[in-house]
C-alpha positions in Angstrom: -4.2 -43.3 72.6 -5.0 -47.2 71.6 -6.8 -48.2 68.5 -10.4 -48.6 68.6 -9.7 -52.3 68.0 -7.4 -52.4 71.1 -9.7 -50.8 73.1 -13.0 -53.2 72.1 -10.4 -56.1 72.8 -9.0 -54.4 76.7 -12.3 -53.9 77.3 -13.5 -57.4 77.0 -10.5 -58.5 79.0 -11.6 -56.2 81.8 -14.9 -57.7 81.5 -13.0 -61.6 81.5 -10.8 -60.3 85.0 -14.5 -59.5 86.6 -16.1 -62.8 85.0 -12.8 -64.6 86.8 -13.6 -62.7 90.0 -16.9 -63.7 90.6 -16.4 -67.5 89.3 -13.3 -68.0 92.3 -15.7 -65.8 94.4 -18.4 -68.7 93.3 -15.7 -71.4 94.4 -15.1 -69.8 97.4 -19.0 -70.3 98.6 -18.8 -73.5 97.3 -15.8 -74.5 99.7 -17.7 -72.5 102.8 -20.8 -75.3 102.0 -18.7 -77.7 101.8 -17.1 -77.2 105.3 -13.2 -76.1 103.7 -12.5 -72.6 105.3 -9.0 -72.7 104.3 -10.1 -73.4 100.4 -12.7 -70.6 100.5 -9.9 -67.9 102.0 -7.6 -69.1 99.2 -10.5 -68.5 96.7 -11.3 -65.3 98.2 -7.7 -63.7 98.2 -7.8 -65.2 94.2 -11.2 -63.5 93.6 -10.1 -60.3 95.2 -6.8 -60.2 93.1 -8.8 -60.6 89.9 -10.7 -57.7 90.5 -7.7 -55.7 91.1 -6.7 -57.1 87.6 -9.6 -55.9 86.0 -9.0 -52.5 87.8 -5.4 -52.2 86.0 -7.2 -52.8 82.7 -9.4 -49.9 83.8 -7.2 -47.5 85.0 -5.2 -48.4 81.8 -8.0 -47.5 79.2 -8.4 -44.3 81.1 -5.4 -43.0 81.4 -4.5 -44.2 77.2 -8.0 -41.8 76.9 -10.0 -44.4 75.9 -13.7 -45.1 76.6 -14.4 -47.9 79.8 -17.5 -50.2 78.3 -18.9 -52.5 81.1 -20.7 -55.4 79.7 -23.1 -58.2 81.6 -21.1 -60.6 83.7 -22.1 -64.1 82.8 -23.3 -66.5 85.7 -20.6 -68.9 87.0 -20.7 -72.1 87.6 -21.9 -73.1 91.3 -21.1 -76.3 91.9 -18.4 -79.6 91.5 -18.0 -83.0 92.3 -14.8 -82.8 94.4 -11.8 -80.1 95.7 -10.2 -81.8 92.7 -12.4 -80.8 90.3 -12.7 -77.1 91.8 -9.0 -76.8 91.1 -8.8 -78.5 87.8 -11.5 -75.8 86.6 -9.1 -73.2 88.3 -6.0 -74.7 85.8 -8.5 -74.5 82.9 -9.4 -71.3 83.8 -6.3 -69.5 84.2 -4.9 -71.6 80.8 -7.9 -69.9 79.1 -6.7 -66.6 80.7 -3.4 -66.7 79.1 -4.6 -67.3 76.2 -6.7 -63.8 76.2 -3.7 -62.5 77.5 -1.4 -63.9 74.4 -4.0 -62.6 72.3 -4.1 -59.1 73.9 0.3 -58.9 73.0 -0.2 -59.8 69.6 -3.1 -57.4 69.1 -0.5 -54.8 70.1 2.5 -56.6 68.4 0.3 -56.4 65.2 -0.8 -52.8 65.6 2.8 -51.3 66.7 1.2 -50.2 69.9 4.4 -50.4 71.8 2.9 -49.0 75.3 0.1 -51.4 75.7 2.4 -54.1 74.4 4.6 -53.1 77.7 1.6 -52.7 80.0 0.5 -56.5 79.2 3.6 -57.8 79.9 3.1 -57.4 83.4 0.2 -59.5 82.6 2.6 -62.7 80.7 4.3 -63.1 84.1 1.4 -62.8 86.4 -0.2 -65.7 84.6 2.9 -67.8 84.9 2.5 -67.6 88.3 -1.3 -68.0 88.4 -1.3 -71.5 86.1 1.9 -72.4 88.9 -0.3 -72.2 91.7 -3.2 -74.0 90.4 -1.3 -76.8 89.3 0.9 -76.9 92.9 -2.7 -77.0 94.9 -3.8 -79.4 92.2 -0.9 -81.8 92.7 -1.4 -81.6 96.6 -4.8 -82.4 96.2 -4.1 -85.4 93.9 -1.7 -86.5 96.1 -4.2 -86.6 99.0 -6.1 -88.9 97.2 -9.1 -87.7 99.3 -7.4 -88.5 102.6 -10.0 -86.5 104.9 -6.9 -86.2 107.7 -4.6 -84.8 104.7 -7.5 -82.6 103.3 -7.7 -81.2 106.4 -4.4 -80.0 106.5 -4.4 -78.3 103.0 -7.3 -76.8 104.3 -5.7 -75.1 107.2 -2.4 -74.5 104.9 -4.3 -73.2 102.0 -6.5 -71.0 105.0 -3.3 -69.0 105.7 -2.9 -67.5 102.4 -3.7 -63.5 102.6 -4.9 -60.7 100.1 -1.8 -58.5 99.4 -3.0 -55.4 97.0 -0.9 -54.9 93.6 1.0 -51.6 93.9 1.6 -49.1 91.2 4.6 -50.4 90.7 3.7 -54.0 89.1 
């Protein structure tokens, strides 16, 4: 069983995973107007794969016995000036991220709550990983420097990436 404090604090992470769902899935129509199929896919797997974060944070309250609270989704943003700005949002984003994340351990750290401090902890790593990718597609596209030729072939590289579901094991 967690705390009702832990459980109000979970629940508004679950609600952050779905908020960071819809904003890449925002991204990713934003790349399809712009003509960038490759950055749309790559913005799609990334939506998809916060969704399946929020789900762990689900399926976590649930099986702790604790009460799932959906709250209102807030609108994401819809547009940007430039595949550089998309991804700098994407590096702010997932900073931001950790930082709920960080909060989440200490909640638990604080309140002695020793399985959900081991159930986030999957969560530390995963956003090591998540701020490494933004800022290795963020340093590509820098180094572009809006080269339409180079551009193009991010575009196709960043096309090939593909949705790989977490399994029980993570």
């Amino acid at each position: 069983m967690v705390s009702e404090n832990m459980e109000k604090a979970i629940n508004e992470q679950l609600n952050a995973e779905m908020y960071s769902g819809y904003l890449y899935l925002s991204m990713a129509a934003y790349f399809e107007d712009q003509d960038y199929p490759g950055f749309a896919q790559w913005m799609r797997v990334q939506a998809q794969e916060e969704l399946d974060h929020a789900m762990k944070f689900y399926d976590y309250l649930n099986t702790r016995g604790a009460k799932v609270t959906l709250t209102a989704i807030e609108a994401p943003q819809t547009e940007w000036d430039s595949i550089e700005a998309v991804f700098k949002h994407v590096l702010k984003h997932e900073q931001m991220v950790t930082s709920l994340i960080n909060n989440l351990v200490d909640i638990a750290i604080e309140e002695k709550d020793h399985a959900t401090n081991q159930f986030l902890q999957w969560y530390v790593e995963e956003q090591v990983e998540e701020e490494e990718s933004a800022m290795e597609v963020l340093g590509k596209i820098k180094r572009a420097g809006g080269a339409a030729n180079i551009l193009y072939m991010l575009d196709s590289e960043l096309g090939s990436r593909v949705y790989t579901p977490s399994t029980s094991e993570e």
